[in-house]
N, C-alpha and C positions, 0 to 999 in steps of 0.2 A: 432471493437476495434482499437483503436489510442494509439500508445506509445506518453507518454509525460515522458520529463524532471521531473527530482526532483521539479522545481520552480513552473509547473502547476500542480500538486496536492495540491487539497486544503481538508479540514476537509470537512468531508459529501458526499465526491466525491465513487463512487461506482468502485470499480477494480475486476482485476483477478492478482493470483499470477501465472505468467509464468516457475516463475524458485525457485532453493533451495527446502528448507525441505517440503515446503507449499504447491507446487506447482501441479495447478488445482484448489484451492481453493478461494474463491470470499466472499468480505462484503465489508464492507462502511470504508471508510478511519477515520482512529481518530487519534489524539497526534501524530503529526509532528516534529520530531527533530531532529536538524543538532548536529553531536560529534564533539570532538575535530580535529579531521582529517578531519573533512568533508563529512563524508557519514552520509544521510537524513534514521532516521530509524520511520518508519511509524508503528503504532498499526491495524492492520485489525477489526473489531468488526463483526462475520459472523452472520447470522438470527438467528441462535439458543445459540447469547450470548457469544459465546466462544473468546477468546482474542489471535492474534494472531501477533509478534513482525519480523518485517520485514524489508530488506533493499528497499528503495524506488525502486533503480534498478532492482528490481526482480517484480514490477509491472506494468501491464497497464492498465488504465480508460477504463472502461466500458462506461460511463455516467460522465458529470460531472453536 
């Protein structure tokens, strides 16, 4: 596993969540958005469907 930047995740890219609520938990990257502040919060989509709202900095790619 490789840490990247918020600007190398892309949609379809496979992670792990390292840190926060989620943390352990892995699926495919979806719905990439920057807020007003500037933190990138990323949707996880995991294999069985479930939807999971994340800050980017709490992920690392798996795979891209």
């Amino acid at each position: 596993m490789t840490e990247k930047s918020a600007a190398d995740i892309t949609d379809g890219a496979q992670c792990k969540v390292i840190s926060g609520v989620h943390a352990g938990k892995s699926g495919m990257v979806r719905d990439i958005k920057t807020g007003k502040t500037g933190h990138v919060s990323i949707t996880v989509v995991q294999a069985n469907g479930e939807r999971l709202k994340i800050l980017a900095r709490n992920v690392v790619l798996i795979k891209t």
